[in-house]
Backbone as ProteinMPNN parsed JSONL, in Angstrom:
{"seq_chain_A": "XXXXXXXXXXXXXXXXXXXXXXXXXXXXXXXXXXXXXXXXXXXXXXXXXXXXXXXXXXXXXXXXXXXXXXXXXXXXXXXXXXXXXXXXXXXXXXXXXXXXXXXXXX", "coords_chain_A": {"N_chain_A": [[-5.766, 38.582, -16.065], [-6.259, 38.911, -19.113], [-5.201, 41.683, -19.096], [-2.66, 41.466, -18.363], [-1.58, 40.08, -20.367], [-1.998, 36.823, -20.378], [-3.415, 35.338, -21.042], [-5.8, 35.454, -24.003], [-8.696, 36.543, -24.122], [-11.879, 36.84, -25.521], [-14.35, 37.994, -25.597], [-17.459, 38.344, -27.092], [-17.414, 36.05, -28.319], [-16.836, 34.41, -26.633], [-14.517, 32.897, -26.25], [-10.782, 31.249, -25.238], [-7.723, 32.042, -25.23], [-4.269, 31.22, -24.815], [-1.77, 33.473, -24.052], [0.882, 35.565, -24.758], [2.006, 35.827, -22.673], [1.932, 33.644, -21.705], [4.163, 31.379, -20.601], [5.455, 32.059, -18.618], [4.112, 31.049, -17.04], [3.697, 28.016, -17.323], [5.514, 26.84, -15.582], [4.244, 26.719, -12.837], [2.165, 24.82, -13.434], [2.706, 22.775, -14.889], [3.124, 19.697, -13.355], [5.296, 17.371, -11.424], [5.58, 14.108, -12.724], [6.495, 12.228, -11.17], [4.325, 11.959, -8.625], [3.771, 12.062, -5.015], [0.973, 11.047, -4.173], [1.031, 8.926, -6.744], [3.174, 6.986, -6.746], [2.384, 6.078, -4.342], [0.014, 4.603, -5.269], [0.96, 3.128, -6.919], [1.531, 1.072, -4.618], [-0.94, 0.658, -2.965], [-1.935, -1.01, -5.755], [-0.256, -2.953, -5.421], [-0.981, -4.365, -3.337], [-3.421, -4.957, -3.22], [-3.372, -6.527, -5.192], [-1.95, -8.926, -4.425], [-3.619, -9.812, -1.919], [-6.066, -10.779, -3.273], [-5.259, -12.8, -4.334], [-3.933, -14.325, -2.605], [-6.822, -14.314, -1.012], [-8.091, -16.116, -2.984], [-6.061, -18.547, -2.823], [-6.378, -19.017, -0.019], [-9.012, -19.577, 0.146], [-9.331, -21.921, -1.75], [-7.822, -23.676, 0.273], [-8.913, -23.607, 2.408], [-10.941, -26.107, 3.345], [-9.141, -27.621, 3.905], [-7.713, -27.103, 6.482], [-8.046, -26.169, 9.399], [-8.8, -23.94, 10.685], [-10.544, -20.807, 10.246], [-9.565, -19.999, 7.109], [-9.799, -17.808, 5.199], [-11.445, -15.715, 6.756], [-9.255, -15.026, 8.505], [-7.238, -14.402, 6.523], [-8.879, -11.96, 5.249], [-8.876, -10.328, 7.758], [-6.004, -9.802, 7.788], [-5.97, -9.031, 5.166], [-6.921, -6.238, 5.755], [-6.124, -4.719, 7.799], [-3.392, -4.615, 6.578], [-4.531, -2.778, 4.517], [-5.541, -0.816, 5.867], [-2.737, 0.172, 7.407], [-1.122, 1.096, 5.244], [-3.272, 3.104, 4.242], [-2.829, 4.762, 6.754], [0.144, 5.288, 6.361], [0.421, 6.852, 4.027], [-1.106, 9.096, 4.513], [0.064, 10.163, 6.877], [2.654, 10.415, 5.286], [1.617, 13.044, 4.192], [1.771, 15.221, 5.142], [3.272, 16.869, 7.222], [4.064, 16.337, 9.583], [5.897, 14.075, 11.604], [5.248, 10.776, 11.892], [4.496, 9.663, 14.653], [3.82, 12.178, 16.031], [1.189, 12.521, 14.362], [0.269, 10.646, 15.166], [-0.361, 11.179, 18.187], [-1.534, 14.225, 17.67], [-4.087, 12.952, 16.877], [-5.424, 11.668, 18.755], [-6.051, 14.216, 20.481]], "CA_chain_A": [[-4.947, 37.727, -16.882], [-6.131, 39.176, -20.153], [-4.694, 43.086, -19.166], [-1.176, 41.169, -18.589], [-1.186, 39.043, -21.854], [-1.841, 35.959, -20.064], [-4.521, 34.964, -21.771], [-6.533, 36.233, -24.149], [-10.056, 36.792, -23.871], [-12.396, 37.067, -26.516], [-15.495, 38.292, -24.9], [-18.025, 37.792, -27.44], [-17.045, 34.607, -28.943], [-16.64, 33.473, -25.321], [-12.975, 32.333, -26.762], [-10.128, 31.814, -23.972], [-6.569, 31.274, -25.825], [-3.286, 31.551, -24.308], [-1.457, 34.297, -24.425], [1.992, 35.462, -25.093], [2.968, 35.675, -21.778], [1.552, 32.196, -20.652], [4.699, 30.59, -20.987], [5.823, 31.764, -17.176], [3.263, 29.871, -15.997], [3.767, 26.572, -16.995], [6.126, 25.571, -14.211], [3.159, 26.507, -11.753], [0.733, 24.488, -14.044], [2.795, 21.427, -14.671], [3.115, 18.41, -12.183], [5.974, 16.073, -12.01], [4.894, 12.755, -12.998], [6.651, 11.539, -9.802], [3.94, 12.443, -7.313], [3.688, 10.636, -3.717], [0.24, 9.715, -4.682], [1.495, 8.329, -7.747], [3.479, 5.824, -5.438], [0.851, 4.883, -2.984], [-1.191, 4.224, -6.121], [1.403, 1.807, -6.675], [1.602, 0.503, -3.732], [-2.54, -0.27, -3.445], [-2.242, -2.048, -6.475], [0.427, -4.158, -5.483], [-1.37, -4.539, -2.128], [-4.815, -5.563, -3.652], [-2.977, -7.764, -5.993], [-1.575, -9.44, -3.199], [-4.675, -9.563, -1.364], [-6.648, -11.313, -3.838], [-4.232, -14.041, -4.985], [-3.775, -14.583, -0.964], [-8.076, -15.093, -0.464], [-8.305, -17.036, -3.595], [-5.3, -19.579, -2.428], [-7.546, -19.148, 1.526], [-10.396, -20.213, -0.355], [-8.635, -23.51, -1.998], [-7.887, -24.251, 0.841], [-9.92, -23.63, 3.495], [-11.751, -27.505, 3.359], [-8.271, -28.98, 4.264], [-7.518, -26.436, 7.813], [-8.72, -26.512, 10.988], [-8.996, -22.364, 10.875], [-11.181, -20.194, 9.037], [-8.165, -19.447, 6.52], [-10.681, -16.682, 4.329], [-11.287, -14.999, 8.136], [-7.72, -14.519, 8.409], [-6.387, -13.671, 4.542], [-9.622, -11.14, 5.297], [-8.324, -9.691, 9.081], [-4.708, -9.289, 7.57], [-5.792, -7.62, 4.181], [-8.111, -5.027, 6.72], [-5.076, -4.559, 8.499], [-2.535, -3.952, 5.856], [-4.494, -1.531, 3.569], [-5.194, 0.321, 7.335], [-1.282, 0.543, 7.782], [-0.932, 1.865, 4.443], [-3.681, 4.472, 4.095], [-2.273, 5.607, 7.45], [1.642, 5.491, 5.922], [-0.102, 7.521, 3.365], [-1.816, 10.225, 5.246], [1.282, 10.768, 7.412], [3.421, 11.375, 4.133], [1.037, 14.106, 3.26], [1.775, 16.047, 6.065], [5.02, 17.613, 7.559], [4.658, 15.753, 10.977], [6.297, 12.859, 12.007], [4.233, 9.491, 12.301], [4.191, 10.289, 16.352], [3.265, 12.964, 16.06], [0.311, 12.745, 14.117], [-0.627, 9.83, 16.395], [-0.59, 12.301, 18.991], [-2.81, 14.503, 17.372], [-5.442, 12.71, 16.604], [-6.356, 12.034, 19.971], [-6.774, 15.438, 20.658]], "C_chain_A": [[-4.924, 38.226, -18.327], [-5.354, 40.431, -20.39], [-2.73, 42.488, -19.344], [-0.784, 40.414, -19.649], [-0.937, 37.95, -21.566], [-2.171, 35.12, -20.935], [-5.241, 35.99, -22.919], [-8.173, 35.675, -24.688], [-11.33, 37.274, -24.994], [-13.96, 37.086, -25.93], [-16.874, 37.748, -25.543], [-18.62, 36.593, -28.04], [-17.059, 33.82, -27.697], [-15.195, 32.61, -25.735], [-11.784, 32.688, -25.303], [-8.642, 31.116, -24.61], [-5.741, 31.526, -24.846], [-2.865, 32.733, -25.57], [-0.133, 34.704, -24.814], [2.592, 35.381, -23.862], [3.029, 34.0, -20.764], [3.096, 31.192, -20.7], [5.817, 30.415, -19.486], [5.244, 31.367, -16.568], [3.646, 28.867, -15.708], [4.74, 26.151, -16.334], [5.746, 25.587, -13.263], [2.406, 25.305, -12.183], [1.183, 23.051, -14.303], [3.843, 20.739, -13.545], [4.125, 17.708, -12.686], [5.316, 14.847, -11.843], [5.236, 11.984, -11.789], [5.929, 11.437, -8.335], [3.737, 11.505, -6.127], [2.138, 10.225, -3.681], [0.197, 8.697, -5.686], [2.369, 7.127, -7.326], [2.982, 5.414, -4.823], [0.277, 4.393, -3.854], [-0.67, 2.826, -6.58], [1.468, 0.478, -5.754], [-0.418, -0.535, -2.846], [-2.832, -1.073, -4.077], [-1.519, -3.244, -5.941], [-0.121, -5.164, -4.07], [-2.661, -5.166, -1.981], [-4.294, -6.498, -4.171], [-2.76, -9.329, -5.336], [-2.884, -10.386, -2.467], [-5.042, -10.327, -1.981], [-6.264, -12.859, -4.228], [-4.123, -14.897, -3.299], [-5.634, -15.381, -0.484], [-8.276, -16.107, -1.66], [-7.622, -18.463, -3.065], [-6.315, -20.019, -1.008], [-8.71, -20.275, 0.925], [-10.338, -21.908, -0.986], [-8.671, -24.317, -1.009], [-7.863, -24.273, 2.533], [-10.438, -24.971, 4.201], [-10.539, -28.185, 4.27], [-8.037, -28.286, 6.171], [-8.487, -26.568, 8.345], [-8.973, -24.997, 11.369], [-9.86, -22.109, 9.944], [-10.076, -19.266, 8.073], [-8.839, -18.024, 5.689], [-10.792, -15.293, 5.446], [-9.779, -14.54, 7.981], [-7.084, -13.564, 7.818], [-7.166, -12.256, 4.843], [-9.414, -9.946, 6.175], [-6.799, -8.89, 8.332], [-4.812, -8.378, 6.15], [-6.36, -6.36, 5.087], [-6.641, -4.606, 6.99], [-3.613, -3.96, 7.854], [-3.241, -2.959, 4.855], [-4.876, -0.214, 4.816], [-3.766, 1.083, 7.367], [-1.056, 1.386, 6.611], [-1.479, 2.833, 3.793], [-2.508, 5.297, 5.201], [-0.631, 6.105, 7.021], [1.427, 6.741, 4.472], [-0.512, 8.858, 3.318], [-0.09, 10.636, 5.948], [2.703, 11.165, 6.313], [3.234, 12.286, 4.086], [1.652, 15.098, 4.218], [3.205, 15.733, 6.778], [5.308, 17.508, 8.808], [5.205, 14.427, 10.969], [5.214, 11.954, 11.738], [3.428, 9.402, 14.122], [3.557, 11.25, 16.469], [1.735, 13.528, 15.802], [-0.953, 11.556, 14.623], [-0.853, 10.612, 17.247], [-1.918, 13.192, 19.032], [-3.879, 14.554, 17.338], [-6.363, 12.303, 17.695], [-6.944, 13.129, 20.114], [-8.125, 15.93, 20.28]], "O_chain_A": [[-3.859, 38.111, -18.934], [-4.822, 40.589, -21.489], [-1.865, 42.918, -20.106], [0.403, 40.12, -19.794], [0.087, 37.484, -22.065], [-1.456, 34.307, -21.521], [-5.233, 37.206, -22.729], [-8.558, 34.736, -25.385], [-11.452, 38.499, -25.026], [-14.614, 36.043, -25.903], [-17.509, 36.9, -24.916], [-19.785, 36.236, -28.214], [-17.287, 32.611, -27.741], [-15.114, 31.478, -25.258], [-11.749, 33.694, -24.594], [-8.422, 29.908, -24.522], [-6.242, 32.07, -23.862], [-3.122, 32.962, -26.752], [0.2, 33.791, -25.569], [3.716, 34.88, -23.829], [3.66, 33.51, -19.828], [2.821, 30.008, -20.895], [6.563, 29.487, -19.176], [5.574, 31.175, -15.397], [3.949, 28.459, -14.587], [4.955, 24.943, -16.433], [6.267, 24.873, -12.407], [1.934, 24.663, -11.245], [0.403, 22.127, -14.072], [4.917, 21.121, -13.082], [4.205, 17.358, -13.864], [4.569, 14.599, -10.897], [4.438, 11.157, -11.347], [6.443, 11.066, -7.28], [3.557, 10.298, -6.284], [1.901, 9.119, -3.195], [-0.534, 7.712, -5.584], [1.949, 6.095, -7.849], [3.032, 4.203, -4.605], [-0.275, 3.379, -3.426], [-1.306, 1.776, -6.667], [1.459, -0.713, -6.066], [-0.762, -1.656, -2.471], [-3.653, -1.927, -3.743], [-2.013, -4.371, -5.97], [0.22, -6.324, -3.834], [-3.039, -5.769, -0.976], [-4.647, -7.583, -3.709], [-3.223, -10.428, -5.642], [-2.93, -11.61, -2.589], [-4.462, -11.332, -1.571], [-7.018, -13.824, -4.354], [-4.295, -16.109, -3.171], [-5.81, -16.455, 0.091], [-8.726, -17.168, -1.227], [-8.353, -19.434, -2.87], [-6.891, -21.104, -0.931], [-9.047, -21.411, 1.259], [-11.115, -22.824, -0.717], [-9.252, -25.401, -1.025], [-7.151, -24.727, 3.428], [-10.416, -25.049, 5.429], [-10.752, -29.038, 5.132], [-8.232, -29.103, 7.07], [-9.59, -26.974, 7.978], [-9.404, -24.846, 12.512], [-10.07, -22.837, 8.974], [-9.821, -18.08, 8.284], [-8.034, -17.094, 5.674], [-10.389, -14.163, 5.173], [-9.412, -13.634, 7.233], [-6.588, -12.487, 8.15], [-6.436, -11.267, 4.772], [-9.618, -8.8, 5.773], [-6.587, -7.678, 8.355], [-4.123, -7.387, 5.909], [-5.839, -5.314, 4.699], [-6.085, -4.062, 6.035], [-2.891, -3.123, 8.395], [-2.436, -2.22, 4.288], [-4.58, 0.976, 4.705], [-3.644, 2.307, 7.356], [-0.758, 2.544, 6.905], [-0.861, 3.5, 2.963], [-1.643, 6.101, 4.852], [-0.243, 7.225, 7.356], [2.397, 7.385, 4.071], [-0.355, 9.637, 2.377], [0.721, 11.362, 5.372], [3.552, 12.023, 6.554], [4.213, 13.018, 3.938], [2.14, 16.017, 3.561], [3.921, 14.734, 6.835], [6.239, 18.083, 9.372], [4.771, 13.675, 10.096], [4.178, 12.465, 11.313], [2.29, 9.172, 14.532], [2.53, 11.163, 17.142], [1.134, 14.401, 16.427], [-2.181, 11.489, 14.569], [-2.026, 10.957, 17.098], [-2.888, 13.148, 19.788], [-4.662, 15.477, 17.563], [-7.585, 12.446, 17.728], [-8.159, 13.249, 19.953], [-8.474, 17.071, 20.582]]}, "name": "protein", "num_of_chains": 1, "seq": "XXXXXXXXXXXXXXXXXXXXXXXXXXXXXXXXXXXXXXXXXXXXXXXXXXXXXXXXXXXXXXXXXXXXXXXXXXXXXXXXXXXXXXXXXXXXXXXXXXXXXXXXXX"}
């Protein structure tokens, strides 16, 4: 990197600047802000948010039902942040949803 004028290298100083040519890098080096974990991340929050506001209300009112309403709120958050790691994981990757059900038997 330092022979191509990427960088340069300052050996004894231990110094590491950019160089003149660093400037074809940066569209390896920067990230669009749009990334698809950057969306799921959304989607967790809004999913915890959810979640919480959902066992607090359970918890109100729990005393008045004939169910364990906390059990429940508890089963169905399990259940939806499941669905949405897995909607998550199968983004990442360049198979189908079937497919990577498939798979994972194997």
């Amino acid at each position: 990197m330092d022979g191509m004028d990427v960088v340069d290298f300052n050996k004894p100083r231990a110094i590491i600047k950019p160089g003149e040519n660093i400037e074809m890098f940066y569209s390896y080096l920067d990230t669009p802000d749009t990334t698809p974990d950057g969306q799921f991340s959304k989607y967790y929050l809004g999913l915890s948010v959810v979640m919480l506001v959902s066992l607090v209300l359970a918890a109100l009112i729990e005393s008045t039902m004939a169910f364990p309403a906390i059990g429940l709120v508890a089963g169905v958050a399990v259940l939806a942040f499941a669905t949405t790691a897995w909607a998550h994981h199968t983004s990442e990757t360049d198979s189908s949803p079937a497919e990577a059900l498939l798979s994972a038997g194997e």
